[in-house]
C-alpha positions in Angstrom: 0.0 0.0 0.0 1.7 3.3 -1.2 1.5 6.0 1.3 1.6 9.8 1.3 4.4 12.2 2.7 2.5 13.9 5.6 5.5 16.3 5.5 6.0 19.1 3.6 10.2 21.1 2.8 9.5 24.6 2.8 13.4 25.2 2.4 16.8 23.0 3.1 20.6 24.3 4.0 23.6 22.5 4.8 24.8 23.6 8.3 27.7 20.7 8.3 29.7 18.6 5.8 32.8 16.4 6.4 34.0 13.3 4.1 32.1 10.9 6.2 28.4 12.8 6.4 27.2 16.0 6.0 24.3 17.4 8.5 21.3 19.4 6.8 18.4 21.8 8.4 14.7 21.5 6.6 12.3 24.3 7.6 9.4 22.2 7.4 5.2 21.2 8.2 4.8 19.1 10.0 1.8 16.3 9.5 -0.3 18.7 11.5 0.2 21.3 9.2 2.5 23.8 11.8 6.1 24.8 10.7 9.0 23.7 12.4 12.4 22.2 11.8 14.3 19.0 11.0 17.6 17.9 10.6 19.0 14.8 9.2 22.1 13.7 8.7 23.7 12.3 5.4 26.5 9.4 6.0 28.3 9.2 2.9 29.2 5.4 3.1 27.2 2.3 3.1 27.6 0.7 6.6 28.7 -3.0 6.3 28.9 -6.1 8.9 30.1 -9.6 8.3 29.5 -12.6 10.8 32.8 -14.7 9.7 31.7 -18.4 10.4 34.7 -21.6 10.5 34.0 -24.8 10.6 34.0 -25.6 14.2 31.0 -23.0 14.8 32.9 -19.9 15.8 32.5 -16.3 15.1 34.7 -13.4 15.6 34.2 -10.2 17.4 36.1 -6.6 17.3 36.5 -4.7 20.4 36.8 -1.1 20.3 36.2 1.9 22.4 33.2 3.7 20.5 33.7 7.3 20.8 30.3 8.7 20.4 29.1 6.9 22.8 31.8 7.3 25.3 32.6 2.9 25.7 33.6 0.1 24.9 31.6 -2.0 22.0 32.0 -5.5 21.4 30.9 -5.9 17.6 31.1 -8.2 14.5 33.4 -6.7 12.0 32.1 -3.6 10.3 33.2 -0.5 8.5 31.9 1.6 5.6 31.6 1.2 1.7 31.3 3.7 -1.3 27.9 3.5 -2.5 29.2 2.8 -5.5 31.3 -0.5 -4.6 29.5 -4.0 -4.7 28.9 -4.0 -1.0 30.6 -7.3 -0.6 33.9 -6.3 -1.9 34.0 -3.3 0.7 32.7 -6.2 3.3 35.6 -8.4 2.1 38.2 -5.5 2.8 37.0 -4.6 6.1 36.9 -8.9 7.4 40.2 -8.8 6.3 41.6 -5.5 8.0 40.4 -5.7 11.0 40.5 -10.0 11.4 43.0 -10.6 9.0 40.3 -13.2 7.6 39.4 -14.2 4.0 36.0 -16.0 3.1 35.7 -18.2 0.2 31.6 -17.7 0.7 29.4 -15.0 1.3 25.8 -14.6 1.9 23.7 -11.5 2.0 21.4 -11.9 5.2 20.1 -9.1 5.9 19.8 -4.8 5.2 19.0 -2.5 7.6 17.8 1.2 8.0 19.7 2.5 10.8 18.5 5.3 13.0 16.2 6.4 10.4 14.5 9.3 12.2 17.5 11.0 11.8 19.8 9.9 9.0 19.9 8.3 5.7 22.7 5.5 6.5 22.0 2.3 5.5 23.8 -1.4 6.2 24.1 -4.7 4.4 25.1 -7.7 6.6 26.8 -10.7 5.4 27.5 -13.8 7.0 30.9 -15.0 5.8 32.5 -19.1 5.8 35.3 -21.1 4.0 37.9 -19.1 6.4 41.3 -19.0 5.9 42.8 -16.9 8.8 45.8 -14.1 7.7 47.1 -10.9 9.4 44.7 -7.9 10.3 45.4 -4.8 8.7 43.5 -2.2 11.0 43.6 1.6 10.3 45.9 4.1 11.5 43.1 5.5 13.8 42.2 1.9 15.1 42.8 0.0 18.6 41.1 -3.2 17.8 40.8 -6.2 20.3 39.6 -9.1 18.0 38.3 -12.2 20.3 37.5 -15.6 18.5 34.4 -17.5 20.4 31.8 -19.9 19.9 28.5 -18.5 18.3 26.6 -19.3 20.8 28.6 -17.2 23.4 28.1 -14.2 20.9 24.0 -15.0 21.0 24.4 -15.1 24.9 26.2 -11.5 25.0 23.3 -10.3 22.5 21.3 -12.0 24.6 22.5 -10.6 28.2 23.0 -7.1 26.5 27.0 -7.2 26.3 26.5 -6.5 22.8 24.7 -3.3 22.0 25.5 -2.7 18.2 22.7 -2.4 16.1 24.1 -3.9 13.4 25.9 -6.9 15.2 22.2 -7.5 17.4 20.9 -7.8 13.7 23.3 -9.8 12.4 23.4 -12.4 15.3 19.9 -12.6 15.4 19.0 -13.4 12.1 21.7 -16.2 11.9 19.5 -17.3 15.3 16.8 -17.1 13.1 18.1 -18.6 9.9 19.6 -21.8 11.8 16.2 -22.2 13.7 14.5 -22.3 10.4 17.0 -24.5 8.2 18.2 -21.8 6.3 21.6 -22.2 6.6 24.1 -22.4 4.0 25.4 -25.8 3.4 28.9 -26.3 5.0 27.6 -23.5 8.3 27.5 -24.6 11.6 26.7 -22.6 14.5 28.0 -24.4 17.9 
């Protein structure tokens, strides 16, 4: 069912812009017709997030201290994309920079809107198997912990709220979900 934009732009401007997003005001009305204001934020990459699989059931998670949020995040491997790279190439790169992993397989499972009453950003999540385990290549700006464990200890820390990442929450889930249901890829197992 197609529905109508309740909203309606009187005028937009561009208060902020830096290589990674750029912040824009909208004088607007608002579904009840009275004018006010929004801002959204523009993120200039796709977000990405692989859950790297082996063959004994494990899973890998990065450890980093989040600054936005002022902690520590435990979190499947993510990053950012160009919009205009297959999203599983830029997935590949980041697996590999931050675990040092390859994966001969990949799987789309899921794509997300992420904090969509504010910004535009969007995510793919891949789960990732047929490992072969190399040297991490992390960025200048990175401190990564990286941590191998057993899915299921990564479904208890989603679980018992240890993990808080949207995108790793998603991700974990739906391989929950997609081993409950039989959907698995031929070759996965989740211990």
């Amino acid at each position: 069912m197609k529905r109508d934009n309740p909203w309606t732009t009187l005028s937009s401007r561009q208060v902020y812009d830096n290589p990674w997003i750029g912040v824009v005001e909208h004088q607007v009305l608002t579904p009840a017709h009275a004018p006010g204001i929004y801002g959204t934020v523009h993120l200039k990459n796709l977000a990405l997030g692989v859950v790297p699989v082996d063959d004994a059931g494990h899973t890998w998670l990065v450890g980093q201290w989040r600054y936005p949020l002022g902690r520590y995040s435990w979190e499947i491997p993510e990053g950012g994309g160009a919009h205009d790279v297959p999203p599983s190439d830029s997935a590949a790169r980041e697996l590999r920079e931050e675990t040092g992993i390859q994966a001969g397989h990949w799987l789309e499972i899921q794509r997300l809107d992420l904090s969509n009453s504010v910004t535009d950003e969007r995510a793919v999540l891949f789960l990732a198997w047929g490992l072969e385990q190399g040297a991490p290549e992390p960025d200048d700006d990175e401190r990564l912990e990286v941590r191998r464990l057993p899915l299921s200890e990564a479904f208890r820390m989603v679980a018992e709220g240890e993990i808080t990442d949207a995108m790793s929450v998603a991700a974990l889930q739906r391989l929950r979900i997609m081993a409950a249901c039989g959907e698995l890829p031929a070759g996965v197992v989740i211990g």
